[in-house]
Rosetta silent file (secondary structure, phi, psi, omega in degrees, C-alpha in Angstrom):
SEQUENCE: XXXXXXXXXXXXXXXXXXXXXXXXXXXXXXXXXXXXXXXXXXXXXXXXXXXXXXXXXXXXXXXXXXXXXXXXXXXXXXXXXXXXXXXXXXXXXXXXXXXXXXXXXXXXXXXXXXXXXXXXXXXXXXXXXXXXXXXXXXXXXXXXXXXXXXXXXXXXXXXXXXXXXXXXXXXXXXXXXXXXXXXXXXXXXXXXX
SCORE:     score description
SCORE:     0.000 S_00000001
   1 L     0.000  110.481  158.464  108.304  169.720   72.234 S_00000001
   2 E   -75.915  145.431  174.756  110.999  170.662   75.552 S_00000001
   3 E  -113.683  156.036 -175.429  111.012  168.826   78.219 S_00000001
   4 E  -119.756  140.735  159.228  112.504  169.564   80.726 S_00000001
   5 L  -114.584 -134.886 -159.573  114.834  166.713   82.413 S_00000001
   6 L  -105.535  -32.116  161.892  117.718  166.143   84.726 S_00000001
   7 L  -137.189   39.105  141.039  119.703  168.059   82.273 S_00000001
   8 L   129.181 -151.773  179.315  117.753  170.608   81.572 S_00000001
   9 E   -87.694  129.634  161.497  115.266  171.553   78.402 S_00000001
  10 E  -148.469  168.413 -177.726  115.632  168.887   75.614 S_00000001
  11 E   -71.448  150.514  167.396  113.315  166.913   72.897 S_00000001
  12 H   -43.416  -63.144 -173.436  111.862  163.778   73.872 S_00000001
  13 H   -79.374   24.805  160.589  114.196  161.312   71.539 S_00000001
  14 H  -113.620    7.437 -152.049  117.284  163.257   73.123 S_00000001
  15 L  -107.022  -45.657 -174.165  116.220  162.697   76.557 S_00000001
  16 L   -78.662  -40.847  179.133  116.104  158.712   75.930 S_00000001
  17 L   -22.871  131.111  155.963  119.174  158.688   73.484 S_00000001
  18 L    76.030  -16.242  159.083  121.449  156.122   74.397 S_00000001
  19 L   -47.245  150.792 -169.072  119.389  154.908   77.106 S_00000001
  20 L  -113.421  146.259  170.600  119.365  151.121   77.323 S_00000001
  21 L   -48.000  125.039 -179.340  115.332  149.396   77.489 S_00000001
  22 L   -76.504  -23.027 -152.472  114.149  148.734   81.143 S_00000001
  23 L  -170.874  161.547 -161.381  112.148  145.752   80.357 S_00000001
  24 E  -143.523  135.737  164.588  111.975  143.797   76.973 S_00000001
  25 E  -145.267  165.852  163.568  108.441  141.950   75.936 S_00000001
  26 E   -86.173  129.416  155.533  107.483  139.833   72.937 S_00000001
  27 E  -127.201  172.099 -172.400  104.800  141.415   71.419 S_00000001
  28 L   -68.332  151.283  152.367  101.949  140.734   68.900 S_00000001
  29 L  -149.901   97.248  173.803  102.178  142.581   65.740 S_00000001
  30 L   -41.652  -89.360 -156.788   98.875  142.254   64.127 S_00000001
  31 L   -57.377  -36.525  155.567  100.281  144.037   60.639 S_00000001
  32 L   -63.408  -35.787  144.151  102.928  141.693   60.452 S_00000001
  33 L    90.826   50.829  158.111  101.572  138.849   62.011 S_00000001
  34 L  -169.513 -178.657 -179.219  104.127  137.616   64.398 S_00000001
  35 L   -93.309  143.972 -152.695  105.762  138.473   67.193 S_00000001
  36 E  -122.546  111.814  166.743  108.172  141.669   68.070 S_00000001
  37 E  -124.511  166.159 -119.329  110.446  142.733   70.713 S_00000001
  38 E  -135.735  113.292  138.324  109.880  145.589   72.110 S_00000001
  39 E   -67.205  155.283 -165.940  111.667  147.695   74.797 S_00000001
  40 E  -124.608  133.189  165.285  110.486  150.263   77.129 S_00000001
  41 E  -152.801  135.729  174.083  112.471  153.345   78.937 S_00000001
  42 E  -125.198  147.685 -171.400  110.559  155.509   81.017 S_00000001
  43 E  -128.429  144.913  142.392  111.846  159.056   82.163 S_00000001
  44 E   -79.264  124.730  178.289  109.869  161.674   84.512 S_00000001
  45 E  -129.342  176.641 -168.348  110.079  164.707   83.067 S_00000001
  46 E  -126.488 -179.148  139.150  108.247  168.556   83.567 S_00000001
  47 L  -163.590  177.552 -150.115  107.728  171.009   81.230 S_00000001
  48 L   -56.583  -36.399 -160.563  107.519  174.851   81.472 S_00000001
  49 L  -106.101    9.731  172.825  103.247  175.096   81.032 S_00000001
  50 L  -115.607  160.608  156.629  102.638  172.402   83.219 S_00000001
  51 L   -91.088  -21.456 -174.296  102.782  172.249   86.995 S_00000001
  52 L  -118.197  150.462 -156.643  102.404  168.983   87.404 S_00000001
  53 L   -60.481  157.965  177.302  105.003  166.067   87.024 S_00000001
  54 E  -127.067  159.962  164.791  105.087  163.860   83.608 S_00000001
  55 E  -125.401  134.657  169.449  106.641  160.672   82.315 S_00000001
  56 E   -95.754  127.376  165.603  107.875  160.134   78.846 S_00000001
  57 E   -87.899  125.984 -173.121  107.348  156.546   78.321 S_00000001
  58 E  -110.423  111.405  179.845  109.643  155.359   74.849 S_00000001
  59 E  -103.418   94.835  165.364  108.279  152.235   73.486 S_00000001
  60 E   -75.966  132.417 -153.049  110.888  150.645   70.859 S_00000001
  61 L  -118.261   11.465  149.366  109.634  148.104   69.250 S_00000001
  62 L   136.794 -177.865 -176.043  113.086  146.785   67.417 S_00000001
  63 L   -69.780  147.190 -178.542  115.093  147.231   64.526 S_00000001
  64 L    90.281    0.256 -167.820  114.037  149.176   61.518 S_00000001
  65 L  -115.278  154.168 -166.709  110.260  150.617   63.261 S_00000001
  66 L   -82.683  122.703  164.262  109.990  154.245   64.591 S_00000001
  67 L   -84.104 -168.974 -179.879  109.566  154.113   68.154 S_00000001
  68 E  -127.281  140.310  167.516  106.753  155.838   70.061 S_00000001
  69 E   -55.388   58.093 -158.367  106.851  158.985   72.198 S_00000001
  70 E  -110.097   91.001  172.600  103.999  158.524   74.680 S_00000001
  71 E   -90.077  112.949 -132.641  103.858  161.373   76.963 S_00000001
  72 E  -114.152  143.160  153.383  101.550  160.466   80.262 S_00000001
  73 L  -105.480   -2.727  145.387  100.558  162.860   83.385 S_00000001
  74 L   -14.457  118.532  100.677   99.640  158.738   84.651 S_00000001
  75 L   -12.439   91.157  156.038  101.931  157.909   87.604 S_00000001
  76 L  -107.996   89.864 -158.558  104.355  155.980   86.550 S_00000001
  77 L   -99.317    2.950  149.179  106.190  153.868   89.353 S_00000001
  78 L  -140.161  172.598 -163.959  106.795  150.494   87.890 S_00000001
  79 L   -61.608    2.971 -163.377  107.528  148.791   84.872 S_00000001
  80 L  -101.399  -25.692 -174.982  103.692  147.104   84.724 S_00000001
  81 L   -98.655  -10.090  178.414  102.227  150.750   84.534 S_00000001
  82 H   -76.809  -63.343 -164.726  104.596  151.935   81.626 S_00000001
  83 H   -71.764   -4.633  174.889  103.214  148.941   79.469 S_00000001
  84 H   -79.577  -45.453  168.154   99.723  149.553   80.509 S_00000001
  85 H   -78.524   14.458  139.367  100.181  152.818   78.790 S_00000001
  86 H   -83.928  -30.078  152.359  101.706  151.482   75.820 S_00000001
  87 H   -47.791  -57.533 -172.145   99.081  149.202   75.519 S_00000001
  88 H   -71.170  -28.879  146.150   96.141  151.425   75.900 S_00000001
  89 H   -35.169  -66.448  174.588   97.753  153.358   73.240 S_00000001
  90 H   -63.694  -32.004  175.168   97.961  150.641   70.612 S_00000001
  91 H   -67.642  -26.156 -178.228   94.328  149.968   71.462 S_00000001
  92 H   -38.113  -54.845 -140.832   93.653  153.971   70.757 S_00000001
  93 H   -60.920  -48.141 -166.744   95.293  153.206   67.103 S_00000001
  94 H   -64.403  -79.643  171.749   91.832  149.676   66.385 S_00000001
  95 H    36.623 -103.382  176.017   89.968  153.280   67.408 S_00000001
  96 H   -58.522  -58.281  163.562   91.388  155.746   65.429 S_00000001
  97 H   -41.814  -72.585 -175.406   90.891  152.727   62.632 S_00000001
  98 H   -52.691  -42.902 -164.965   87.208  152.212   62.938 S_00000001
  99 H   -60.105  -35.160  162.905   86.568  156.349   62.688 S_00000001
 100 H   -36.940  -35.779 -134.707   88.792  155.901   59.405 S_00000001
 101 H  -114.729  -51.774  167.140   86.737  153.174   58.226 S_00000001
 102 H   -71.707   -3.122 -179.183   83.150  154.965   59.042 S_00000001
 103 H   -77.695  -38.603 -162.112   84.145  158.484   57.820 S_00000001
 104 H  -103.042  -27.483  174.354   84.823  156.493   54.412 S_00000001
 105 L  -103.602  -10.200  173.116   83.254  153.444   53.811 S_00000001
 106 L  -121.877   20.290 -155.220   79.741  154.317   55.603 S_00000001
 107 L   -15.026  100.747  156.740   80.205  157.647   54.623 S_00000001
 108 L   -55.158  -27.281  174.247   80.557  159.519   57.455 S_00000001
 109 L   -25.765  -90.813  130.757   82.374  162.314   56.367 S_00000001
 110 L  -118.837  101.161  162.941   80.225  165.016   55.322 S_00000001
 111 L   -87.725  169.794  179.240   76.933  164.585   56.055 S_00000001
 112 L  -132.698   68.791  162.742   74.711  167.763   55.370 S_00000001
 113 L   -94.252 -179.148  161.178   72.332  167.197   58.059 S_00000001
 114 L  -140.266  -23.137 -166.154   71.741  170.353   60.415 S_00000001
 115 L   -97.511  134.668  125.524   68.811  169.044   62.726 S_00000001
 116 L   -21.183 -107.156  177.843   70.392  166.866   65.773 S_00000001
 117 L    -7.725  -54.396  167.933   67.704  164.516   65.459 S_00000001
 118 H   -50.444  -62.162  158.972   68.429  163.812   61.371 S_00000001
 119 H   -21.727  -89.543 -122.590   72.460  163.325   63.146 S_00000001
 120 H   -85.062  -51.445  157.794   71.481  161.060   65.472 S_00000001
 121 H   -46.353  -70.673 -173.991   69.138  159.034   63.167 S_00000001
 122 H   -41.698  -52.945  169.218   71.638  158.875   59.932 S_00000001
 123 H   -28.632  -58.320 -167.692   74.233  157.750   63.306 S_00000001
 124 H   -68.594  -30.140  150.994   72.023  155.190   64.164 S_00000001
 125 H   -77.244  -49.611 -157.130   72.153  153.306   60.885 S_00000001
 126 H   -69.786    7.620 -178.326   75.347  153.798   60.134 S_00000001
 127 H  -108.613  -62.419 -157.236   76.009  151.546   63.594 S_00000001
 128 H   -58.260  -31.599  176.809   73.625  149.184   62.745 S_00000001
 129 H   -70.560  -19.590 -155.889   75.618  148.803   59.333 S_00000001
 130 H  -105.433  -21.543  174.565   78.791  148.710   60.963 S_00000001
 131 H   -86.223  -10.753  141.678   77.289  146.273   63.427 S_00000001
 132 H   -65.022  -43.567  154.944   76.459  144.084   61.092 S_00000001
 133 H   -60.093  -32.508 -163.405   79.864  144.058   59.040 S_00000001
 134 H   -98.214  -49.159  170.320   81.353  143.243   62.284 S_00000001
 135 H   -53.296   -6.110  179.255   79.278  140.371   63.056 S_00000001
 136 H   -86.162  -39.290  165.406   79.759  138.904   59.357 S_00000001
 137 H   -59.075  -39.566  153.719   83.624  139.202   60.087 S_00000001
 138 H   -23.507  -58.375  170.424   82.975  137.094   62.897 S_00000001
 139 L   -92.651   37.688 -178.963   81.504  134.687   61.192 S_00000001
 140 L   -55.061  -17.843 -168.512   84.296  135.008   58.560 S_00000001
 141 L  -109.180  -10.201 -155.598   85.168  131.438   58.205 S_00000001
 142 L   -74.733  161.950 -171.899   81.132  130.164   58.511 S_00000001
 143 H   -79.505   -4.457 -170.097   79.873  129.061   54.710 S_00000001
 144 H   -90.362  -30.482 -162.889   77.099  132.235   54.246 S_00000001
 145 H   -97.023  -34.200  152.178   80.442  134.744   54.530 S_00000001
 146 H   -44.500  -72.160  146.685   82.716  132.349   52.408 S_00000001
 147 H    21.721  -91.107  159.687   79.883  132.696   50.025 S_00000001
 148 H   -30.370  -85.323  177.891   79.483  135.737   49.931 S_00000001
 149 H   -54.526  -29.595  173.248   83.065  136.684   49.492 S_00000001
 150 H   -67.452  -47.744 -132.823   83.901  134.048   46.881 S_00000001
 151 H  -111.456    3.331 -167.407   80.967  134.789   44.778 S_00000001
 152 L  -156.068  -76.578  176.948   80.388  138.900   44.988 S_00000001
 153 L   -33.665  119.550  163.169   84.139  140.129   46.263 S_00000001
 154 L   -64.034  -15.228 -158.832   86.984  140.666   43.625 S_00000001
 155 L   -99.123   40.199 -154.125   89.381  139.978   46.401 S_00000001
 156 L  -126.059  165.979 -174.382   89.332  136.450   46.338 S_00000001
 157 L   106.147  178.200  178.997   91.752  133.220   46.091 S_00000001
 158 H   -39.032  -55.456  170.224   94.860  131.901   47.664 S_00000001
 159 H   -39.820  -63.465 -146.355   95.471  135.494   48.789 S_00000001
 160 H   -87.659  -22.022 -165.927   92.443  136.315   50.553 S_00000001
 161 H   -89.041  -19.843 -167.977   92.538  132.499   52.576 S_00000001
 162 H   -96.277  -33.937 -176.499   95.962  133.515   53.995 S_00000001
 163 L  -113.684 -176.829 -167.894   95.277  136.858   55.473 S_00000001
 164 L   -94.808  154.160 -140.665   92.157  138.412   57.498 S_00000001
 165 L  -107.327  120.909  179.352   89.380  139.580   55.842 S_00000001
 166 L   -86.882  129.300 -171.273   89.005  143.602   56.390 S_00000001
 167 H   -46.140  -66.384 -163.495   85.290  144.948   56.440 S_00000001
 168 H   -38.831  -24.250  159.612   85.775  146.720   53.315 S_00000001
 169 H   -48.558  -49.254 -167.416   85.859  143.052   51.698 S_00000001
 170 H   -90.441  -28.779  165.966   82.710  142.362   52.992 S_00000001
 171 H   -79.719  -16.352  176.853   80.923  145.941   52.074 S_00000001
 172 H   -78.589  -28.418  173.255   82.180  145.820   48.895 S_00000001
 173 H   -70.781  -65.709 -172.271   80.276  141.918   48.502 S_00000001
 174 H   -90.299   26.687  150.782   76.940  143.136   49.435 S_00000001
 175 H   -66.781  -58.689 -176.311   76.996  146.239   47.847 S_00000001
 176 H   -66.013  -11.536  158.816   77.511  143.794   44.579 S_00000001
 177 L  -107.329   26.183  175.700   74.539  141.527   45.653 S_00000001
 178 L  -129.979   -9.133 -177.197   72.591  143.919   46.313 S_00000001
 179 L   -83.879  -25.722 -143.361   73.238  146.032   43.037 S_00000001
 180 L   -97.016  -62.124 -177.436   72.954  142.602   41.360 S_00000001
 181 L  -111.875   83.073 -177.617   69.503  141.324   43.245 S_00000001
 182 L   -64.279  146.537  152.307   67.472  144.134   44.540 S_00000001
 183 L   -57.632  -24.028  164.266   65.361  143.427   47.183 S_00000001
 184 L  -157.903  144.606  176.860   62.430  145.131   46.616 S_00000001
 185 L    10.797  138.077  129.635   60.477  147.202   43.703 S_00000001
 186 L   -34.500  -55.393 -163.990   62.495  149.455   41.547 S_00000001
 187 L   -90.426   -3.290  151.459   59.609  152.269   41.980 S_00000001
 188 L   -56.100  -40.281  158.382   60.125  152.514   45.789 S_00000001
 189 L  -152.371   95.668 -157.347   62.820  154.782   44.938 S_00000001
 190 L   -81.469  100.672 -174.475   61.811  156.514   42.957 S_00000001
 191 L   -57.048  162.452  169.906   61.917  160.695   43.403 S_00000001
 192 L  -100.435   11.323  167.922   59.021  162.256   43.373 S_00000001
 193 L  -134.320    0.000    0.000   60.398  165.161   41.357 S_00000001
């Protein structure tokens, strides 16, 4: 994408090259599971199809990781409002995650509904399931979700006690107790053709 800057049209990582980080923070890093720091450079820049001014905010988050490009029409006049938009970014990403996680694991995908109504139902479970997975990860450490996970989950052991337990752990356990001990009659469903 050009931007246009101070000297003139250039890409976003040429506009920041060689720039030194305005502000420095320790930050979490959930996939790694410590803490990272992370510089910030913010530039205002235009480009040609907009009229109105922009800032590229540049989050670097240290050596060897890709930094991120986060281009904002946000007013950005101090260093408190650049990390609020780096922030509200990284929450987009937990997001982005959950649509991943219901397109595939509650499949979500393709449904072949056509009626709104049919939508809206088939929606409406698939939140209650997903509302349910999230309250059993809650109660991830309680003995019915230990349980659970030791006894119906492949994913189990020394491994599984050290890191955080991803819903697919836990849909994959009662799918297997529930394959294993149906709840009710076999000839409820049943087709009728």
């Amino acid at each position: 994408m050009n931007l246009v800057d101070e000297k003139g049209h250039r890409n976003a990582w040429r506009i920041t090259q060689g720039k030194r980080s305005q502000d420095h923070r320790e930050i979490w890093d959930a996939r790694r599971n410590c803490y990272r720091k992370t510089g910030i450079v913010v530039v205002p820049v235009t480009h040609i199809e907009f009229d109105q001014p922009l800032w590229l905010v540049v989050s670097r988050p240290g050596q060897g990781r890709q930094p991120w490009y986060l281009l904002t029409n946000e007013p950005v006049a101090t260093l408190e409002e650049a990390w609020r938009i780096v922030f509200a970014y990284a929450r987009r990403w937990q997001i982005e995650m959950t649509y991943r996680y219901t397109k595939t694991e509650l499949a979500m995908e393709s449904p072949r509904l056509w009626s709104w109504e049919r939508r809206l139902k088939l929606l409406f479970f698939a939140t209650l399931a997903y509302a349910f997975l999230l309250s059993l990860l809650k109660l991830a450490c309680s003995e019915v979700a230990e349980g659970l996970l030791r006894n119906w989950c492949h994913r189990t052991g020394k491994r599984y006690r050290q890191f955080a337990i991803p819903l697919y752990h836990l849909r994959s356990a009662l799918s297997r107790l529930w394959l294993t001990y149906r709840p009710f009659p076999n000839f409820l469903f049943q087709n009728s053709g």
